[in-house]
N, CA, C and O atoms as a DFTB+ gen file, in Angstrom:
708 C
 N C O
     1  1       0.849      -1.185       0.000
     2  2       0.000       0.000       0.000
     3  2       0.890       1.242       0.000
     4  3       2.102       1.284       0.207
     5  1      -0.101       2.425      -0.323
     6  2       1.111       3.390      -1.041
     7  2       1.143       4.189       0.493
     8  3       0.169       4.928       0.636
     9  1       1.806       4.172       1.303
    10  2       2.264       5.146       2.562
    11  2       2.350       6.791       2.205
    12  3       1.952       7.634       3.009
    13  1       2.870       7.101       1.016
    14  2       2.455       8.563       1.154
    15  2       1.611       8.966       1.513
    16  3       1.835       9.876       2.311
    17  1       0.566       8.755       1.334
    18  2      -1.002       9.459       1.482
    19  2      -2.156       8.629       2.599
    20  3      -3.378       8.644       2.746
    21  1      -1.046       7.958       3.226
    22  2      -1.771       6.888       4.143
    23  2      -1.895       7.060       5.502
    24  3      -0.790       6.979       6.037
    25  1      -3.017       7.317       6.473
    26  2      -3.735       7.990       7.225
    27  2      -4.278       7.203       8.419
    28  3      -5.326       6.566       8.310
    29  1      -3.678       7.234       9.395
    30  2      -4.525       6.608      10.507
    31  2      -5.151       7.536      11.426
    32  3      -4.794       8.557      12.014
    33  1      -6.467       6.664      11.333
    34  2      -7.246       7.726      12.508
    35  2      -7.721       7.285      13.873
    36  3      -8.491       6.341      13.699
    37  1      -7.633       7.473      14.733
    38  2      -7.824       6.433      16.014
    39  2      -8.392       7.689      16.486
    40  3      -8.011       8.847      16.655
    41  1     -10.019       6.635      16.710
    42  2     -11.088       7.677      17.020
    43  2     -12.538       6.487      17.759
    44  3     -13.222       5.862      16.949
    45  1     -12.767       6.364      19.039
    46  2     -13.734       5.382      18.947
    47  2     -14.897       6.399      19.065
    48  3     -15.349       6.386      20.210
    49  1     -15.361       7.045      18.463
    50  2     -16.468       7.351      18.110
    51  2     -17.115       6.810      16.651
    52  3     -17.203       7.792      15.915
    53  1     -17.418       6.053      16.227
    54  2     -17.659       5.740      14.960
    55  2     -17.966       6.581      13.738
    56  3     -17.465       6.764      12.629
    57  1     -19.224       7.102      14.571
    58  2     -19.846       8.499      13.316
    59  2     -18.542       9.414      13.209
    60  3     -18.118       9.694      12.088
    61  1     -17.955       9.844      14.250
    62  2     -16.704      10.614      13.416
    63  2     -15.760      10.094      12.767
    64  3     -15.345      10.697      11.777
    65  1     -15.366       9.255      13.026
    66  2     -14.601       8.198      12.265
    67  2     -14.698       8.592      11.020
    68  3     -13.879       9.292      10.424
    69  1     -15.929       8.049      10.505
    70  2     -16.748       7.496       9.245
    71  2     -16.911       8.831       8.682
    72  3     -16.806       8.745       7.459
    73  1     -17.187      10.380       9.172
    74  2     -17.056      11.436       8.926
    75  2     -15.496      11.736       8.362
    76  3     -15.120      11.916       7.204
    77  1     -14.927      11.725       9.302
    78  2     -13.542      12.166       9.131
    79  2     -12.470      11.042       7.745
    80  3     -11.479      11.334       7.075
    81  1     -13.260       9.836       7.832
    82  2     -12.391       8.783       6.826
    83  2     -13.377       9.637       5.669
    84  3     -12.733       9.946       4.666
    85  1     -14.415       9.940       5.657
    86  2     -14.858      10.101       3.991
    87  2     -13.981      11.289       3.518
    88  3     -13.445      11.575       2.447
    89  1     -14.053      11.923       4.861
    90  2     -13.749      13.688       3.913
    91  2     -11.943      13.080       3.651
    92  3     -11.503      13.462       2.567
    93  1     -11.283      12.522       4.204
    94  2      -9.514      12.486       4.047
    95  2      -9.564      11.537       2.621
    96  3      -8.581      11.452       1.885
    97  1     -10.925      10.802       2.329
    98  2     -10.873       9.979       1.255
    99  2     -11.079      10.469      -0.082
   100  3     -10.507      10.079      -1.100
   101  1     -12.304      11.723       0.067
   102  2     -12.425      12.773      -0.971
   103  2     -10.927      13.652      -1.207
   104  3     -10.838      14.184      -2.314
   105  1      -9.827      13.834      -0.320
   106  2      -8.606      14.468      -0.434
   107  2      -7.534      13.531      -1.173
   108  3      -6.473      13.988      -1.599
   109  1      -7.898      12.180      -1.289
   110  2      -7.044      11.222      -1.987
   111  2      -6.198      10.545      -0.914
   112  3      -5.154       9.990      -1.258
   113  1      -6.509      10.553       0.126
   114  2      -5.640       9.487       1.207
   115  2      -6.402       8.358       1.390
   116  3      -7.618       8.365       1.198
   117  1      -5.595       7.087       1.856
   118  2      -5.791       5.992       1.966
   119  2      -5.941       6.088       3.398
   120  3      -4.951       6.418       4.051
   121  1      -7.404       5.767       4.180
   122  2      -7.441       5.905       5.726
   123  2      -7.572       4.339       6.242
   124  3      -8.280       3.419       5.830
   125  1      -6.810       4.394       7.081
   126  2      -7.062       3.047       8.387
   127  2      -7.930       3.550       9.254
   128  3      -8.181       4.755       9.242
   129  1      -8.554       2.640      10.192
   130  2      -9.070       3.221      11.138
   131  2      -8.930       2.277      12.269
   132  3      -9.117       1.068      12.130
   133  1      -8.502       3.002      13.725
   134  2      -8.529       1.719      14.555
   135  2      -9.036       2.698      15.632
   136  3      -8.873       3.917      15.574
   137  1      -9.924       1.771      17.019
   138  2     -10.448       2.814      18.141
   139  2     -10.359       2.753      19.205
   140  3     -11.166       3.043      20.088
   141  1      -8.442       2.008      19.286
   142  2      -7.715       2.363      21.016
   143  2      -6.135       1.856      20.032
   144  3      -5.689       1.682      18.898
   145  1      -5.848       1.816      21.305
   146  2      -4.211       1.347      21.075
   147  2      -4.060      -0.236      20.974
   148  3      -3.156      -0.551      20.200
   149  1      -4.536      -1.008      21.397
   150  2      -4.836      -2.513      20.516
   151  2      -4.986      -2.373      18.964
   152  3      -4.129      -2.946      18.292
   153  1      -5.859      -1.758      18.388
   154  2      -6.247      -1.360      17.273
   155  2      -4.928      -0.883      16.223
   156  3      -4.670      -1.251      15.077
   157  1      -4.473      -0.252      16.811
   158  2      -3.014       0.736      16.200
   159  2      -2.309      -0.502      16.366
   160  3      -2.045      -1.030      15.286
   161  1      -1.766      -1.379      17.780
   162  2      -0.539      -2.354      17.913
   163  2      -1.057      -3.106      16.632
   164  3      -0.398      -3.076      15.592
   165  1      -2.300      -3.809      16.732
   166  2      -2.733      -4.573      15.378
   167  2      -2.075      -4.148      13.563
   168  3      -1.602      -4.854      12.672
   169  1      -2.343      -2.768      13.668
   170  2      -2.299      -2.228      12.567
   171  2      -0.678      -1.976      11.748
   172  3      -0.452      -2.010      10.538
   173  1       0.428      -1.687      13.043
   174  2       1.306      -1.126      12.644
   175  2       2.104      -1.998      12.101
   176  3       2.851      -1.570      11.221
   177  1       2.190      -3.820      12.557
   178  2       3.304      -4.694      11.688
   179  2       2.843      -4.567      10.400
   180  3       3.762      -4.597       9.581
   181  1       1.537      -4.411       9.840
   182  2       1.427      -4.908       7.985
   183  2       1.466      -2.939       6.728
   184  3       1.572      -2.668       5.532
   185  1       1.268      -1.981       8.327
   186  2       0.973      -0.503       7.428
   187  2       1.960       0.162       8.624
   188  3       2.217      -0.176       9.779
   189  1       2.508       1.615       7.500
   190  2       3.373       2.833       8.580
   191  2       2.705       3.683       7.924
   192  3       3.309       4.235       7.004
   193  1       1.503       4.005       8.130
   194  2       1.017       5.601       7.679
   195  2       2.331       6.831       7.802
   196  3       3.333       6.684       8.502
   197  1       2.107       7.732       7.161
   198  2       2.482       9.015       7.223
   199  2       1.928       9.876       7.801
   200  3       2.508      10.877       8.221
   201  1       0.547       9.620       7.947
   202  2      -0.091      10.623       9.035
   203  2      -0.793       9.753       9.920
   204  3      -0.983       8.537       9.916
   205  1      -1.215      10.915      10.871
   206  2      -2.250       9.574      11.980
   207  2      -3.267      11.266      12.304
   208  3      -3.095      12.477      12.161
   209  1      -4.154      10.468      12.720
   210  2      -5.226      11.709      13.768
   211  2      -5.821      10.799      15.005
   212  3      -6.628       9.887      14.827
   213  1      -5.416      11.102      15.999
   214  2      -5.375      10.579      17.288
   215  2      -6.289      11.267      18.160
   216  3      -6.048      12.474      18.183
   217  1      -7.321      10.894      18.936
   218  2      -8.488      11.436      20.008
   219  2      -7.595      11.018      20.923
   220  3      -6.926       9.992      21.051
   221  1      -7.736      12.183      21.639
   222  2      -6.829      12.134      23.123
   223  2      -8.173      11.122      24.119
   224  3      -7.903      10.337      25.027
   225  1      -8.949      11.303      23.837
   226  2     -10.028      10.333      25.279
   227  2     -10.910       9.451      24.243
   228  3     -11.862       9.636      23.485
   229  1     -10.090       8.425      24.620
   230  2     -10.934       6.940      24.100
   231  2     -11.950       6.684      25.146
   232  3     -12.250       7.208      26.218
   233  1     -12.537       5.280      24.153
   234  2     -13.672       4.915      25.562
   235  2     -12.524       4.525      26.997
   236  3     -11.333       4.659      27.282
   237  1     -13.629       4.048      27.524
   238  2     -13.369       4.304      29.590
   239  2     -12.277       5.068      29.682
   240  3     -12.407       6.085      29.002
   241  1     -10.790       4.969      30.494
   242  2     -10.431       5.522      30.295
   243  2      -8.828       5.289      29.871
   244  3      -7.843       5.544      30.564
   245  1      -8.869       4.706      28.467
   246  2      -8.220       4.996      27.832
   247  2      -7.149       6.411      27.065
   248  3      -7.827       7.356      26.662
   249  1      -6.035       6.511      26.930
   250  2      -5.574       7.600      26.836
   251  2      -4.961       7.622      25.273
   252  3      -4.155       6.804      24.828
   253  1      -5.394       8.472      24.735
   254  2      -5.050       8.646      23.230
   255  2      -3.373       8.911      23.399
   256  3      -2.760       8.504      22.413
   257  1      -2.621       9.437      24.322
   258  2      -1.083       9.195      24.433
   259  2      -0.193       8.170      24.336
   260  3       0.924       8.176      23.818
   261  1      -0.905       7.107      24.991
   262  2      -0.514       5.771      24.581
   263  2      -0.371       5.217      23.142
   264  3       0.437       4.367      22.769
   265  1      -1.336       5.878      22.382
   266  2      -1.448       5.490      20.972
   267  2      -0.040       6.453      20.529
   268  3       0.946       5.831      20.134
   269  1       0.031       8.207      20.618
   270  2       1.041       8.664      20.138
   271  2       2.263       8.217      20.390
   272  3       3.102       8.447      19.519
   273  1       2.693       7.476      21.612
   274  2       3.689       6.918      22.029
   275  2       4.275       5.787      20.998
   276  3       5.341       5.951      20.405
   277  1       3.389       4.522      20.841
   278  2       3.397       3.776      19.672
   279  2       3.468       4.399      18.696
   280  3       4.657       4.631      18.474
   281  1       2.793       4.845      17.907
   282  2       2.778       5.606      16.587
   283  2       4.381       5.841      16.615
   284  3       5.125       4.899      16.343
   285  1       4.906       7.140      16.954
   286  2       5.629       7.664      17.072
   287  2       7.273       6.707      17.618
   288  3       8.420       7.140      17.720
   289  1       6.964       5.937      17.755
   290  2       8.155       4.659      17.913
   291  2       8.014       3.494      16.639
   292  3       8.741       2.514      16.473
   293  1       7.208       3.791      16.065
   294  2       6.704       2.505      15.013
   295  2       7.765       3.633      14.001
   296  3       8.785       3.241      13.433
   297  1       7.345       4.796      13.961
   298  2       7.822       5.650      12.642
   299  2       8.246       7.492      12.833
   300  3       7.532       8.444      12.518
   301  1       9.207       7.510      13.260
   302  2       9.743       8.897      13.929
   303  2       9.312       9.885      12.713
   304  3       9.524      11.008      13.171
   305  1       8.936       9.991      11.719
   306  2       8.387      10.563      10.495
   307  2       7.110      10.945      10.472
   308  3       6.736      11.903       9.794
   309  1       6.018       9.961      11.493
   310  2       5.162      10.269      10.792
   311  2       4.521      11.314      11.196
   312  3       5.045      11.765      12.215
   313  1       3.525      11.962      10.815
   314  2       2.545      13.286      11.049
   315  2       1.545      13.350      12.018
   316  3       0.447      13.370      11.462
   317  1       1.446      13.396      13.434
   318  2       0.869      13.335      14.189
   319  2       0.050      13.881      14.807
   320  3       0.371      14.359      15.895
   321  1      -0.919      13.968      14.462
   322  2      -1.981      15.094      15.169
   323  2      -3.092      14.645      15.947
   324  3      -3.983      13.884      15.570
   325  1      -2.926      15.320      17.355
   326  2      -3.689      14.992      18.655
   327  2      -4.893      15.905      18.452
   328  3      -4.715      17.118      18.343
   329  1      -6.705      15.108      18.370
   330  2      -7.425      15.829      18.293
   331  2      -8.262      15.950      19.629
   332  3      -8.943      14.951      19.861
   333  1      -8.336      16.832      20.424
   334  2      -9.354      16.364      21.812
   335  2     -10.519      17.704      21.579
   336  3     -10.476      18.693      20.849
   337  1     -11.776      17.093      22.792
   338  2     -12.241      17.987      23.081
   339  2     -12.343      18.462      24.078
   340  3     -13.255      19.246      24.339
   341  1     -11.010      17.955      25.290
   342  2     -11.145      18.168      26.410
   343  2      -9.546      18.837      26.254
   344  3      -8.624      18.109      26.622
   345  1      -9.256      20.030      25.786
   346  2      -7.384      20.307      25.843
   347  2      -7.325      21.218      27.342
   348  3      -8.211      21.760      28.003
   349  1      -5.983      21.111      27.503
   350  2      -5.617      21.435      28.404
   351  2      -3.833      21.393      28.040
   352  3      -3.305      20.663      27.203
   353  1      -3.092      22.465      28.995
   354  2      -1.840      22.713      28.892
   355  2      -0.875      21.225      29.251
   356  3       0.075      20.834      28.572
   357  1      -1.277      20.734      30.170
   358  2      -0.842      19.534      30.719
   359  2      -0.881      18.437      30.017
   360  3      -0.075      17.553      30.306
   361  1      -1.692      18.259      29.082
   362  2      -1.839      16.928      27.442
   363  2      -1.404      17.447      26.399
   364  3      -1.037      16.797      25.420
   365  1      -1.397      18.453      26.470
   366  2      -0.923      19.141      24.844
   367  2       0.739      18.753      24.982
   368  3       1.280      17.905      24.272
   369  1       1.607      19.738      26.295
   370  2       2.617      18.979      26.598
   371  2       2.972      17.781      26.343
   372  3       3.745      17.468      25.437
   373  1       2.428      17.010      27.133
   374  2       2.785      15.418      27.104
   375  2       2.954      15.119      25.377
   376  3       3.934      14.790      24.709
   377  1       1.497      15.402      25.003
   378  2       1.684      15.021      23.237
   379  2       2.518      15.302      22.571
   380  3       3.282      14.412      22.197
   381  1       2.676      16.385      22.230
   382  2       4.390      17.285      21.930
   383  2       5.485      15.872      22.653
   384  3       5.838      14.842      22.079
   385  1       5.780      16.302      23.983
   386  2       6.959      15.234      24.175
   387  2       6.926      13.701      23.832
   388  3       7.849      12.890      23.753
   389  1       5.439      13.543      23.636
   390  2       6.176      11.386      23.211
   391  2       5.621      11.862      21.746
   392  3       4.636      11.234      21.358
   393  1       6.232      13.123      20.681
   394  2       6.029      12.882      19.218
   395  2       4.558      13.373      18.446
   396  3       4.144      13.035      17.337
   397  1       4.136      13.995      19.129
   398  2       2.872      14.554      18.237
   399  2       3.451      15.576      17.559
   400  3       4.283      16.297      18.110
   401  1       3.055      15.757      16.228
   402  2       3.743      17.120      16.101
   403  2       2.566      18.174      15.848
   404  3       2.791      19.316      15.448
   405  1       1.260      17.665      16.128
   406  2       0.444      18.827      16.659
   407  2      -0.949      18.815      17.314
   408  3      -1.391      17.666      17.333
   409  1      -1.399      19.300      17.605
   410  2      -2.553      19.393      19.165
   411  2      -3.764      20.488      18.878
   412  3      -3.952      21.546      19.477
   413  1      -4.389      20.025      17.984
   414  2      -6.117      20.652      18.398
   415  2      -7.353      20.273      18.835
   416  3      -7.953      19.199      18.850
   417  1      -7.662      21.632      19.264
   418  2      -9.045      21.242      19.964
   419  2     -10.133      21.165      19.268
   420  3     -10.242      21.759      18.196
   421  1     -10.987      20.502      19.726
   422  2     -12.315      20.207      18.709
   423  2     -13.002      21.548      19.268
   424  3     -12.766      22.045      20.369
   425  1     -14.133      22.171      18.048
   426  2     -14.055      21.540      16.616
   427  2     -13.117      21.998      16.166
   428  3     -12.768      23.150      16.423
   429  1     -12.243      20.924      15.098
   430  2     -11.317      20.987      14.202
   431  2     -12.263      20.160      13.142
   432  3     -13.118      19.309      13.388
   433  1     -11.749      20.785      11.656
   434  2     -12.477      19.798      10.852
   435  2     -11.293      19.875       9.607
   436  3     -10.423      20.746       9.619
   437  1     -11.386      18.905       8.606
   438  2     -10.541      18.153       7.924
   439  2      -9.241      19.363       6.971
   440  3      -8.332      18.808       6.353
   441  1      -9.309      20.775       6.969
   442  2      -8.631      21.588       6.483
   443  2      -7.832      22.042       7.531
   444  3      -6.744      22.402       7.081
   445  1      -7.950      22.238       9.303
   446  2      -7.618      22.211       9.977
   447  2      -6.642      21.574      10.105
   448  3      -5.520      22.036      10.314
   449  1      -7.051      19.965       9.953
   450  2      -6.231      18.873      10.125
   451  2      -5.478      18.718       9.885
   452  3      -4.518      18.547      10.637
   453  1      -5.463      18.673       8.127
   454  2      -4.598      18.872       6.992
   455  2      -3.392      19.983       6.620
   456  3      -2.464      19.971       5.810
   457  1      -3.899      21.000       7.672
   458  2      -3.055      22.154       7.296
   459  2      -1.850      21.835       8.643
   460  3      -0.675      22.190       8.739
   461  1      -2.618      21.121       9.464
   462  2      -1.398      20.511      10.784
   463  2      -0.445      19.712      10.679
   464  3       0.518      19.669      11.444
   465  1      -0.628      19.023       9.736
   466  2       0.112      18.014       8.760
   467  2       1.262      18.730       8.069
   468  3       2.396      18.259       7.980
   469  1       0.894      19.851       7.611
   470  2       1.534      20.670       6.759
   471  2       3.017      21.531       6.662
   472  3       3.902      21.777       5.843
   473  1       2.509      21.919       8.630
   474  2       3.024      22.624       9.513
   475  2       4.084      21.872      10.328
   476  3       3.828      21.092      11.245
   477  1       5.434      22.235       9.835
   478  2       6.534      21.510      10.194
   479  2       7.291      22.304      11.580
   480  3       8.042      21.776      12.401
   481  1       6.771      23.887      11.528
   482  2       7.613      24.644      12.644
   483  2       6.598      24.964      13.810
   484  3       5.493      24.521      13.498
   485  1       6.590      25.493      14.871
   486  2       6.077      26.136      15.540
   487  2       5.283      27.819      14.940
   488  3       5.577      28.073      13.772
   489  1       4.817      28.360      15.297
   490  2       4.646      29.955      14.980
   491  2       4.706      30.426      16.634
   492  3       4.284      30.172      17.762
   493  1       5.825      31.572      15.600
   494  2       6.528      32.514      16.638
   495  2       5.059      34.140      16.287
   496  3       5.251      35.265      16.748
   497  1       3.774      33.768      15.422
   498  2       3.153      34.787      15.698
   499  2       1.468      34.439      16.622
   500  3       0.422      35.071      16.471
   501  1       1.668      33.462      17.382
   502  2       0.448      32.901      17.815
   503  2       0.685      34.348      19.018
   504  3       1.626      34.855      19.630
   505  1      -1.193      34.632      18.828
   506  2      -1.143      35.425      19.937
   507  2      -1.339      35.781      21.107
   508  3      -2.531      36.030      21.285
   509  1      -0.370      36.002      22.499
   510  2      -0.200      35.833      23.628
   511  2      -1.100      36.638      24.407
   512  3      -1.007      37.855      24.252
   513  1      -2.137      36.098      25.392
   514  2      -2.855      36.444      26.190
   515  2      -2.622      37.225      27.536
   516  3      -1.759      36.781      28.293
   517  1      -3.271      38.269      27.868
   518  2      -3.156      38.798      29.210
   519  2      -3.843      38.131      30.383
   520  3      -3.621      38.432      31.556
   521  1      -4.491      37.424      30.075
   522  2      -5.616      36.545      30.635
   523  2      -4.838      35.982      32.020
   524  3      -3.657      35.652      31.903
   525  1      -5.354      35.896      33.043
   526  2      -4.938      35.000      34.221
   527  2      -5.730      33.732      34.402
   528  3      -6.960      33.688      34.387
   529  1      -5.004      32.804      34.559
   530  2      -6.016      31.379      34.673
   531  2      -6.945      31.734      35.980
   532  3      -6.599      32.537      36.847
   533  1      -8.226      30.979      35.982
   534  2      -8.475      30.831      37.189
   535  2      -8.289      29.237      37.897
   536  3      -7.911      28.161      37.432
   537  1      -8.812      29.732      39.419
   538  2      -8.461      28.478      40.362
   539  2      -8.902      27.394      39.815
   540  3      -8.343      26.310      39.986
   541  1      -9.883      27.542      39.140
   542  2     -10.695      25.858      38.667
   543  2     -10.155      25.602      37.308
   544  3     -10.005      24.445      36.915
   545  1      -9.834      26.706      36.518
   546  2      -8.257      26.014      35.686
   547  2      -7.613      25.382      35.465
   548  3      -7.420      24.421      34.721
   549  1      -6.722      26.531      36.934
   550  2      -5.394      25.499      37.386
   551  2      -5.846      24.117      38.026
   552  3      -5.017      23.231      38.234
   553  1      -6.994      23.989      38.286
   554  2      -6.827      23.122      39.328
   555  2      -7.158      21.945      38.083
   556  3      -6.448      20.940      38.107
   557  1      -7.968      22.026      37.255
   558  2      -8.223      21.009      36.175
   559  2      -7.304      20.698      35.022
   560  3      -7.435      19.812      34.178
   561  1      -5.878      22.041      35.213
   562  2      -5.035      21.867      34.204
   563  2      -3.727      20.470      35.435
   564  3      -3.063      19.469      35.165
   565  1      -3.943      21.084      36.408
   566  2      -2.853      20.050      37.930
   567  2      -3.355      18.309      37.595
   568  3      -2.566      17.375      37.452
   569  1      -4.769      18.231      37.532
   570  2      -5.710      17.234      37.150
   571  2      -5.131      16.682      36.107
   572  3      -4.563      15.614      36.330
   573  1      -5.096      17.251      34.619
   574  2      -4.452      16.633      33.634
   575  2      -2.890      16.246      33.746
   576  3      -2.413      15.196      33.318
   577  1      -2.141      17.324      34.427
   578  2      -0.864      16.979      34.584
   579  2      -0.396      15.338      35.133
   580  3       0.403      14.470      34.782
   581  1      -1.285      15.508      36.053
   582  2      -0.787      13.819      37.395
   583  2      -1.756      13.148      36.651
   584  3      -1.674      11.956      36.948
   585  1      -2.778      13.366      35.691
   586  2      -3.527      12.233      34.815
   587  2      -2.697      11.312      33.783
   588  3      -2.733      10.135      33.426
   589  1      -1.654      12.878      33.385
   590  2      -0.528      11.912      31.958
   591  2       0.694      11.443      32.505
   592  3       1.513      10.665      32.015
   593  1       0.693      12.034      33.592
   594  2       2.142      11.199      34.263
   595  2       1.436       9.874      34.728
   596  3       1.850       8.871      34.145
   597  1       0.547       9.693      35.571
   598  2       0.343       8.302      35.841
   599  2      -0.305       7.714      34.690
   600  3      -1.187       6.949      35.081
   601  1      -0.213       7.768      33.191
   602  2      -0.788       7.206      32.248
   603  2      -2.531       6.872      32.479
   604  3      -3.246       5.871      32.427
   605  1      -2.697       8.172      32.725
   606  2      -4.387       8.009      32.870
   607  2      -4.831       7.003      33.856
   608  3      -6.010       6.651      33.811
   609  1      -4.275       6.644      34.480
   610  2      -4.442       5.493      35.261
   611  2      -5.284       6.560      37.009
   612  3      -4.566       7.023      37.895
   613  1      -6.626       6.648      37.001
   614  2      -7.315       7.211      37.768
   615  2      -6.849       6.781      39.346
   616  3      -6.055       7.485      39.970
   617  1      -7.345       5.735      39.826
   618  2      -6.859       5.534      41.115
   619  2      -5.658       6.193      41.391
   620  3      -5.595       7.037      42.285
   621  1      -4.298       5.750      40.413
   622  2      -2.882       6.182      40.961
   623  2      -3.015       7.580      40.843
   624  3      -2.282       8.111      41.677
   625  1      -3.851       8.702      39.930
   626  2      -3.901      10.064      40.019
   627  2      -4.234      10.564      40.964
   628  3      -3.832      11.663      41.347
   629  1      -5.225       9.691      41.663
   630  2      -6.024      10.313      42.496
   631  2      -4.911      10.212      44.137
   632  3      -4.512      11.024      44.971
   633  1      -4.814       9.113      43.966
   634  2      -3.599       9.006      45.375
   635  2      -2.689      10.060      45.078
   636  3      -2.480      10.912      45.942
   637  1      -2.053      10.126      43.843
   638  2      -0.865      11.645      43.793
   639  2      -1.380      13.039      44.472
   640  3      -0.746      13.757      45.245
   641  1      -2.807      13.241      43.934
   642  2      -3.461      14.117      44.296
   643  2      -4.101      14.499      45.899
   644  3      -4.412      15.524      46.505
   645  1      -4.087      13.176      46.139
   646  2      -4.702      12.931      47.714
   647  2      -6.361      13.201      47.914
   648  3      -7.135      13.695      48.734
   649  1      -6.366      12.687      46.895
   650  2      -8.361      12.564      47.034
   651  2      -8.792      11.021      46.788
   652  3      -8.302       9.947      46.441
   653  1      -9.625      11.411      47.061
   654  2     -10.429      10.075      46.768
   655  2     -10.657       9.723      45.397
   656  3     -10.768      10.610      44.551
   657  1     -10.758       8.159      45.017
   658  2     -11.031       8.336      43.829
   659  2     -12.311       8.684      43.086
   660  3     -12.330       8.963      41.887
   661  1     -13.452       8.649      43.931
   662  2     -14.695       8.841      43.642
   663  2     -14.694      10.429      42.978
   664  3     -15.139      10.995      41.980
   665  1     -13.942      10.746      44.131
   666  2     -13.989      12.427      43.996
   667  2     -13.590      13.159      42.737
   668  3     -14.100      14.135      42.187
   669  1     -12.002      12.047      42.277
   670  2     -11.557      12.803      41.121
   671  2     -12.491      12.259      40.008
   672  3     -13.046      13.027      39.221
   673  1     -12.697      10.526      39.949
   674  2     -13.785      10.819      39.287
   675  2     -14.924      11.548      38.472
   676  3     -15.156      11.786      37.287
   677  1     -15.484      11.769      39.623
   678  2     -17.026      12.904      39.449
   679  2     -16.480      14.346      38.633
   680  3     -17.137      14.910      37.758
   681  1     -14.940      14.861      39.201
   682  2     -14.280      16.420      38.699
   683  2     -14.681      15.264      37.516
   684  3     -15.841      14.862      37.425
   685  1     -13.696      14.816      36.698
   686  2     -13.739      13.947      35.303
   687  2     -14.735      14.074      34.652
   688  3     -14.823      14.575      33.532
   689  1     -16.029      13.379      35.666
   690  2     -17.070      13.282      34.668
   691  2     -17.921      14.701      34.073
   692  3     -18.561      14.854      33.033
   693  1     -17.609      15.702      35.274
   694  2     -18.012      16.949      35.148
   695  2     -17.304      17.803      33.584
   696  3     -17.822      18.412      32.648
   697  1     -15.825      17.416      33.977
   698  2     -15.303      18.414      32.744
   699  2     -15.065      17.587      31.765
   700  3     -14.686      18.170      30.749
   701  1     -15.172      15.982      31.643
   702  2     -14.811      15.475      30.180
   703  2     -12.744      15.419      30.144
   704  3     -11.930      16.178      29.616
   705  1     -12.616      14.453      30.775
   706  2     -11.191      14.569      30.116
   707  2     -10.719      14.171      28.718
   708  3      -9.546      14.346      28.390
């Protein structure tokens, strides 16, 4: 199969999936689709896409980092783009360091995507805010931080944190990680 134009999308939502594979298919790419990191381990001995589009929050709680981690060790080349709808400073990080080479928030839609792909440098003209975080912010950006260090793994976050796990939980279910 021809790898230039070859596209993985790891997304367990189906309807977007199936959204997102038509429109990259109308652009002339060849899409895979898999919807955790089993899916991707499956995929990567027989295909090495050139690009991937990765959902940072799979079902339960699965972590779309795990997938960039793989990806990004299968093929130091390829085009990596982390799509969430839950971003935060603390995952965008992480993604960047195990190899994403880029991080948007939904909605993003397929010109977005494509143009992330595109984009080999940083921009030195993105523009910088006066804005001060607030407490429930920080406190949900601290949340993501000890979420990607303990590999999403809830209980062990929650002990870093010193809450209960019910507790961090419920924050979770409230803001959508």
């Amino acid at each position: 199969m021809d790898t230039e134009r070859l596209l993985l999308i790891v997304e367990d939502d189906e309807a977007f999936a199936r959204t997102l594979t038509r429109s990259f298919e109308r652009r002339g790419y060849k899409v895979l689709h898999a919807d955790g990191l089993a899916g991707v381990e499956a995929l990567l001995p027989a295909h090495t896409p050139a690009y991937a589009v990765v959902d940072l929050k799979l079902k339960g709680e699965a972590s779309g980092l795990a997938c960039v981690r793989a990806l990004h060790a299968h093929s130091a080349d390829m085009r990596i783009v982390v799509l969430t709808g839950f971003a935060s400073i603390a995952t965008a990080v992480e993604a960047i360091k195990l190899g994403a080479s880029h991080y948007l928030a939904k909605p993003s839609n397929t010109d977005d995507i494509e143009a992330a792909f595109g984009q080999e440098e940083g921009n030195t003209e993105v523009a910088l805010t006066n804005r001060s975080s607030s407490i429930k912010t920080l406190e949900w950006e601290r949340i993501h931080q000890v979420l990607a260090e303990s590999d999403f793994n809830i209980s062990e976050a929650a002990r870093r944190l010193g809450m209960h796990r019910r507790t961090l939980s419920r924050k979770l279910d409230k803001q959508r990680v």
